[in-house]
Structures are given as C-alpha cells and as structure tokens.
C-alpha positions as CSV (number, residue, x, y, z in Angstrom):
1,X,83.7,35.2,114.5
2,X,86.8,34.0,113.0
3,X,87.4,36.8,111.2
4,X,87.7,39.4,113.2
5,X,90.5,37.9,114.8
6,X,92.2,38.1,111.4
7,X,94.6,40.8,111.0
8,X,93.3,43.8,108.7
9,X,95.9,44.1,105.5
10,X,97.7,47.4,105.7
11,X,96.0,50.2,103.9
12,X,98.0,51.7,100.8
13,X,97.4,54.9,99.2
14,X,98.9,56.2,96.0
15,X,102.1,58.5,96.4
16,X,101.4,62.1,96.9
17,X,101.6,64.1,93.6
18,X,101.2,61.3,91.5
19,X,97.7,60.9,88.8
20,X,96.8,57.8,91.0
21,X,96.7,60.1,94.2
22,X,95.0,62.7,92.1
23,X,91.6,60.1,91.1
24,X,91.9,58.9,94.9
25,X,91.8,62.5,95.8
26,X,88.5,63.1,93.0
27,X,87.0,60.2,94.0
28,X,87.3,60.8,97.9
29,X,85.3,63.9,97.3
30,X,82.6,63.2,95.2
31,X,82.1,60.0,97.6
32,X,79.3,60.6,100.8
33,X,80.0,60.0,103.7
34,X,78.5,56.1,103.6
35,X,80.8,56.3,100.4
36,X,84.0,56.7,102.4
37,X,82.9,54.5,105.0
38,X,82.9,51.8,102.3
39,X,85.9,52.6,100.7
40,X,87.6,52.8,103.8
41,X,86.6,49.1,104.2
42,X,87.9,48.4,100.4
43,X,91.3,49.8,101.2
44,X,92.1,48.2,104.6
45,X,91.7,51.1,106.9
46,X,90.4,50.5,110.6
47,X,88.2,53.0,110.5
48,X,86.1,56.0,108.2
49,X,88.1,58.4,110.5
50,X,91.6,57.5,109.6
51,X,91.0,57.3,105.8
52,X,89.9,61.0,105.6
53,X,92.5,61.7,107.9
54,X,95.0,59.6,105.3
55,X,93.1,61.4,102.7
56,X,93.8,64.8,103.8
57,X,97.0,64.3,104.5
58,X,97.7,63.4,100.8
59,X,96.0,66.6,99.4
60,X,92.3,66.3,99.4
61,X,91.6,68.9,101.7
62,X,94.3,71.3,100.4
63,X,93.1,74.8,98.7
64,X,94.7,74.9,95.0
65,X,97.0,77.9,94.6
66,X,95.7,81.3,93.4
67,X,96.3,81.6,89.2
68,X,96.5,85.5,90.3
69,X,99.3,87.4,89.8
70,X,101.3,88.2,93.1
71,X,101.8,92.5,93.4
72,X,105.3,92.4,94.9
73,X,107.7,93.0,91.6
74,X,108.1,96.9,92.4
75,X,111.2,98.3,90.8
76,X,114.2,99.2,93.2
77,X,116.4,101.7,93.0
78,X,120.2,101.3,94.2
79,X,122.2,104.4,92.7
80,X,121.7,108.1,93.7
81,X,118.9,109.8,92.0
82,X,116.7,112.6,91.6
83,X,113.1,112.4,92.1
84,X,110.2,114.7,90.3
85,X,106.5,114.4,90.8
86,X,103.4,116.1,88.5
87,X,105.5,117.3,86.1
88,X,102.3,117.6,83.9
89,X,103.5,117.7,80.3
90,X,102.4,120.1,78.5
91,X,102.1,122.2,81.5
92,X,106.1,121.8,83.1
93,X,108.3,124.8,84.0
94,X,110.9,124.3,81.8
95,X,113.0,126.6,83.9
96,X,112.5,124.4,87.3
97,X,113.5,121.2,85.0
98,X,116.7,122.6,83.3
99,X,117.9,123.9,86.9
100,X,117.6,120.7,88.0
101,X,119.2,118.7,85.0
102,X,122.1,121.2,85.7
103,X,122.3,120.0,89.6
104,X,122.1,116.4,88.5
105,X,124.9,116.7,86.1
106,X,127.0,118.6,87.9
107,X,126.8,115.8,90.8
108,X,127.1,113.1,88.7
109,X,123.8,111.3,88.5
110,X,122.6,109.2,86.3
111,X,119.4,107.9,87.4
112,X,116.0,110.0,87.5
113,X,112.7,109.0,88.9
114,X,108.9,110.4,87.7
115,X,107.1,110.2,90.8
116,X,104.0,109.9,88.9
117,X,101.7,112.6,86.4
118,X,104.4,112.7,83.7
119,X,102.1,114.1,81.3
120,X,98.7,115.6,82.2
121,X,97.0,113.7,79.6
122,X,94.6,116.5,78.8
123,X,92.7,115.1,75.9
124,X,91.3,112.0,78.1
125,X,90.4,114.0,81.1
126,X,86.8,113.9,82.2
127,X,87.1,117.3,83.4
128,X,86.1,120.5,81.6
129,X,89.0,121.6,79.8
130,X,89.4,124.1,76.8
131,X,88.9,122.4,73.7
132,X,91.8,123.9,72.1
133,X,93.8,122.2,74.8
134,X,92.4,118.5,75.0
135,X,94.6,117.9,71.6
136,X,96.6,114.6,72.3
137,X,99.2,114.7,69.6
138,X,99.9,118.2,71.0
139,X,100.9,116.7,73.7
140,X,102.2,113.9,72.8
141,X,104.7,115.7,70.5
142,X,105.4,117.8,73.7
143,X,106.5,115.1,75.6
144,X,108.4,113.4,73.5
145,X,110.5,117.1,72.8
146,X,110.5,116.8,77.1
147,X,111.9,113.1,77.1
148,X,114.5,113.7,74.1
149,X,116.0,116.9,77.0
150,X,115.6,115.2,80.1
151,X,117.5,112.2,79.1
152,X,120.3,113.9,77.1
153,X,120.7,115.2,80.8
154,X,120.3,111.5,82.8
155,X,120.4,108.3,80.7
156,X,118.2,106.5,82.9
157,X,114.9,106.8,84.0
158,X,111.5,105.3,85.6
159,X,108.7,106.8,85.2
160,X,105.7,106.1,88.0
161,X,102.0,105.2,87.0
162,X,100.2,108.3,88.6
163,X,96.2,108.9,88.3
164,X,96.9,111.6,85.5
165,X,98.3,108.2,82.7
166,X,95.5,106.2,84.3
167,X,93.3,108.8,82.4
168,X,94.2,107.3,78.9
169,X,94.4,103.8,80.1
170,X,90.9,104.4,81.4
171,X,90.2,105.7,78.0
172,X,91.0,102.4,76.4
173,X,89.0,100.2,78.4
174,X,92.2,99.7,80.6
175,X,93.9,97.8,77.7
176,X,96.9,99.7,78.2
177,X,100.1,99.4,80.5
178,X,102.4,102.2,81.3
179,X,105.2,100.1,78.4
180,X,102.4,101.3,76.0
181,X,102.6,105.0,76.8
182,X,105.9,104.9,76.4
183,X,105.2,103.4,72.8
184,X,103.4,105.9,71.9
185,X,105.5,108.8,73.2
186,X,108.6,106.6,71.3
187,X,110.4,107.1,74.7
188,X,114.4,107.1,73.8
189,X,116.3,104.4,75.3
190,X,116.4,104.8,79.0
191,X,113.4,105.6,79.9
192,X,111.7,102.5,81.4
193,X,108.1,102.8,83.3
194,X,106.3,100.7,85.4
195,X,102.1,100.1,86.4
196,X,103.5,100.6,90.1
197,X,102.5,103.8,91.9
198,X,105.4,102.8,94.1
199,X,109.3,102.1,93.6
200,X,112.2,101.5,96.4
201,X,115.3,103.6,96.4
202,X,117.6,101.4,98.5
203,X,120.9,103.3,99.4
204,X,123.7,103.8,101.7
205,X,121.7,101.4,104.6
206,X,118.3,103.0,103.9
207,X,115.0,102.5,102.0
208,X,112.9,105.1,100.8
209,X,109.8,104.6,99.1
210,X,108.5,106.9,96.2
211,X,104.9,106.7,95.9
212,X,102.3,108.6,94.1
213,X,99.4,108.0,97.1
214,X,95.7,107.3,96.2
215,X,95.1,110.4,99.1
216,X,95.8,113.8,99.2
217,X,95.5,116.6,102.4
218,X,95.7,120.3,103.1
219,X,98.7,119.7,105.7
220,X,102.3,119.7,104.3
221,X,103.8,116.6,104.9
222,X,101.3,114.6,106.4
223,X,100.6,111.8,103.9
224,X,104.2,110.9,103.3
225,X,104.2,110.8,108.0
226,X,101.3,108.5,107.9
227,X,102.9,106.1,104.8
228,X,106.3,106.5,107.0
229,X,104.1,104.7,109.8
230,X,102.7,102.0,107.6
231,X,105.5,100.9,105.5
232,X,108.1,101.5,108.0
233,X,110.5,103.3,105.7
234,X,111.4,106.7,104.3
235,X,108.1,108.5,102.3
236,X,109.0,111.0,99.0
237,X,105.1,111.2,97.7
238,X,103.7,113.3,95.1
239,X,99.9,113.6,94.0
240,X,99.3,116.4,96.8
241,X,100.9,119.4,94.8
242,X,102.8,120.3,98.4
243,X,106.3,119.9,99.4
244,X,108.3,119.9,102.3
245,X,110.7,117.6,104.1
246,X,110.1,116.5,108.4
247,X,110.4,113.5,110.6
248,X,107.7,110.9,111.0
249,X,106.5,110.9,114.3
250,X,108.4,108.2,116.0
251,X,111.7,110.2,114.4
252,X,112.9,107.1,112.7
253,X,112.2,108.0,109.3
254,X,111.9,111.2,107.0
255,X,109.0,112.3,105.4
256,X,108.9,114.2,102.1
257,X,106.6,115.9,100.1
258,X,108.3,116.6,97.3
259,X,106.2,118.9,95.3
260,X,105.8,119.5,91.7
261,X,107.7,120.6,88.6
262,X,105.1,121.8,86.7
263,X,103.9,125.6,86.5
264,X,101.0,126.4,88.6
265,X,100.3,129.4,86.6
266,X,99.8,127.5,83.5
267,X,96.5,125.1,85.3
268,X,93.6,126.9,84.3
269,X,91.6,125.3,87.2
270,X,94.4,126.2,90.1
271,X,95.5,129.8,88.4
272,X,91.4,131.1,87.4
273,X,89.5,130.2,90.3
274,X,90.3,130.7,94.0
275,X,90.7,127.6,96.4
276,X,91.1,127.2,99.9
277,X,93.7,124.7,99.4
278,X,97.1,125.4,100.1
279,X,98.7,126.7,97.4
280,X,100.9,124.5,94.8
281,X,104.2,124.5,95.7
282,X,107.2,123.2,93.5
283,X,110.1,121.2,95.0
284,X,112.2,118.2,94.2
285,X,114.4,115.6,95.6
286,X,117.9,114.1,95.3
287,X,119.1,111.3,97.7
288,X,122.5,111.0,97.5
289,X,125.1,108.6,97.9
290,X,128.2,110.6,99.9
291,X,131.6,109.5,100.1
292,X,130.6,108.8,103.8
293,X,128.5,105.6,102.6
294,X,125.3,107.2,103.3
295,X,122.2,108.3,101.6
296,X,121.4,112.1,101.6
297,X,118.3,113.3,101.4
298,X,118.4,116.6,99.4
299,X,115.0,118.7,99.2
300,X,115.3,121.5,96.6
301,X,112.6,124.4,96.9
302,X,113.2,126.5,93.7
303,X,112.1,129.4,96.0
304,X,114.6,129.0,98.0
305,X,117.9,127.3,96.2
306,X,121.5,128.6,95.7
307,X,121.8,126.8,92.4
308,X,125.1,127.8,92.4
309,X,126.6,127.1,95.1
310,X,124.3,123.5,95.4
311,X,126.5,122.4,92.4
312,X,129.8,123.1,94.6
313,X,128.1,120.3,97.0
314,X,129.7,117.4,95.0
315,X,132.3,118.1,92.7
C-alpha cells in the first residue's frame, strides 16, 4: 500500500525529430494495445490514455508527406504579348502568321504565346490520314522553317502542351516532355515550352489565363465564360477552333476564344466532309500594356482587321 502513495517519476519522451523519437514512434505502433499499457507503466505515465496522447503529439499519428510532385509551377507571363492557338504545322496560314508578326513588331512586342497544337503531329495521329501526309520529318523540317520566321519576328516564346503534341508523347509510351519536342524541332533560342495546358499572363492589375481546355462546344465563347467562373480570372482558350471575345456572366472578367491560325481549307477532315459544327474560325489575341498602366485586350479576326491602320495603334 505503501507504494501508491509514492509519487510516479515524470515521464520523458525523446525530442521531436530526433532517431530516438523516431524508434519510440516505431515501437509505439507495432505495440497492442496491452503493449502500450505496459510501456506506459515503464515510462512513468499515469495512465495508457496520456502516453498515446504524448505519443501523438510527438508524431506517431502524423501522415508522412506525399513524394508526389505538387502541379502549381505554371509559367507566368508579365510583358505584353501575343497569343496563337492550333496553329497546326504543317497546316498554318502563313499569310494570318506574317500579318500578325507585322502587328507585333510594329507595337513593340517581344513575347509570343502557343496556346497549344503547335504542330499537328500528323505522323502519330490515330486518325485516318493520307499516308503521304503522316511523314514526320516532313513536318518536322516544316516547323523548324516556322520557328526560325516566327522568332526572327519575337525573340521569345512559350509554347503550350495541347492534345495534338500529346499525340507523339503518347507515341513514346509518354517518355517524352514538351523540352523534348523542342529537341527534336532544334527550337532556336527563345523558344521555351512547358507540359502545362495553362500559363498566366499577369499585366497592368490583371490576370488572364491561357489554356488549351480538355472540352470543346458548338457556342462561341462559352468554354473560356465557364473557366472565367472557375478560376476567377480572364479565359483566352484554344482547342475549340472558334473565336470571339464577351464578358463572363457576372461581368467581372473577359472571355476569349481566340481561334486558330491555321488554314481550315488545308484539314482534309474539316474542308471534305460536311459538319454541323460551327465552322473554324481564325482569330488571335494581343493584351497590351498601354501607357495608361493597363492591360488591353486586343482580339484580331483576320476577316475583319485594318492591318494598317492597327499598326498606327501603338507607335
């Protein structure tokens, strides 16, 4: 009876983080709960309840960290710049490009964004395509005769991952990254690209976010209004092969379909078999950095444009 009127020592566990708090922890859990109830004894604690209470507290109940890489390294974008989408190499309109490399330079800028579908990557498609066309070093040589033009025009640029390059990294058993295409297309210097379908454009107070979307729809602008809703921000999306500019629905932010810059005349599948589809329309976008300290959003339908007196915009 005598000794249980003796005070209990004070229980000691290792310091957190250490290799003795480590075996505790290993030890705590491979121990039943009779096993815990025993060494609670050993150590000095009044009870089961306030060891594993002790225990947790040092780290035995903590989840280990994920080894998985975190998705939240998307480039950004903080200079004016123009944006293309399914450009489609070898299937461009050169004449839509080179109008638009003359509007760039005449305003100054140096950065360009691929929204995604750089090159059309015929020769890994698993559609039916004419053999004649599914050549890759065709194409290849094609794009690289692209790439040497567009950046004589603009020295930098980021190109997008779009579902048209993950046809050759699908070919390889996904072995490849968007830094490998640009390996083999021996992109010049300034070209960068990135396994993103996404990049922020942040300028003058305002985020836009270029994105080649997993969905597509028949209604003008309505994928880039639903991102708007989602990410909070200003949508320019490509992948739908329809363009046009309009508010989101709360007003707060702009929504852009920006079209394409290839030709549709030159897709066998769009130009030899009808569709009810809307039809392909081209477009592109600048957003602009004024002298007002704000970003302007510029939406150029080749149907439409004054290329002339656009270039008088920004002397």
């Amino acid at each position: 009876m005598l000794s249980n009127l003796l005070p209990m020592r004070k229980a000691k566990l290792p310091e957190y983080g250490t290799p003795e708090a480590e075996e505790e922890i290993n030890l705590f859990r491979s121990l039943s709960t009779t096993g815990r109830a025993d060494r609670a004894k050993k150590l000095g604690f009044k009870s089961p309840g306030s060891y594993t209470r002790s225990m947790y507290m040092l780290g035995a109940a903590k989840v280990p960290m994920s080894y998985s890489l975190k998705y939240n390294r998307a480039p950004v974008i903080k200079e004016s710049c123009l944006v293309i989408a399914d450009t489609q190499i070898p299937y461009h309109d050169a004449d839509f490009l080179n109008r638009l490399l003359d509007l760039a330079v005449a305003w100054g800028i140096k950065q360009a964004i691929s929204g995604g579908d750089f090159l059309n990557m015929t020769a890994f498609s698993i559609f039916g395509q004419k053999p004649e066309e599914k050549v890759w070093s065709k194409e290849r040589d094609c794009a690289m005769e692209v790439m040497a033009s567009l950046g004589a025009a603009i020295e930098s640029w980021l190109l997008l991952m779009g579902n048209h390059e993950v046809r050759l990294i699908k070919a390889v058993a996904e072995q490849f990254e968007m830094i490998d295409i640009l390996a083999l297309l021996k992109g010049p210097i300034g070209f960068k690209g990135t396994d993103y379908y996404w990049c922020e454009v942040k300028l003058g107070g305002e985020k836009w976010r270029i994105s080649h979307p997993r969905n597509t729809s028949v209604i003008h602008g309505r994928i880039p209004q639903r991102l708007c809703e989602k990410f909070h921000a200003n949508i320019a999306s490509g992948h739908g092969h329809l363009s046009g500019m309009t508010p989101d629905y709360s007003n707060e932010f702009t929504a852009c379909d920006i079209g394409i810059t290839c030709d549709p005349l030159r897709l066998d599948y769009y130009a030899q078999r009808d569709s009810i589809r809307p039809a392909m329309c081209q477009g592109a976008l600048i957003l602009m950095l004024s002298d007002d300290g704000k970003c302007h959003p510029w939406h150029i339908d080749p149907r439409h444009a004054d290329w002339e007196a656009l270039k008088k915009c920004y002397p």
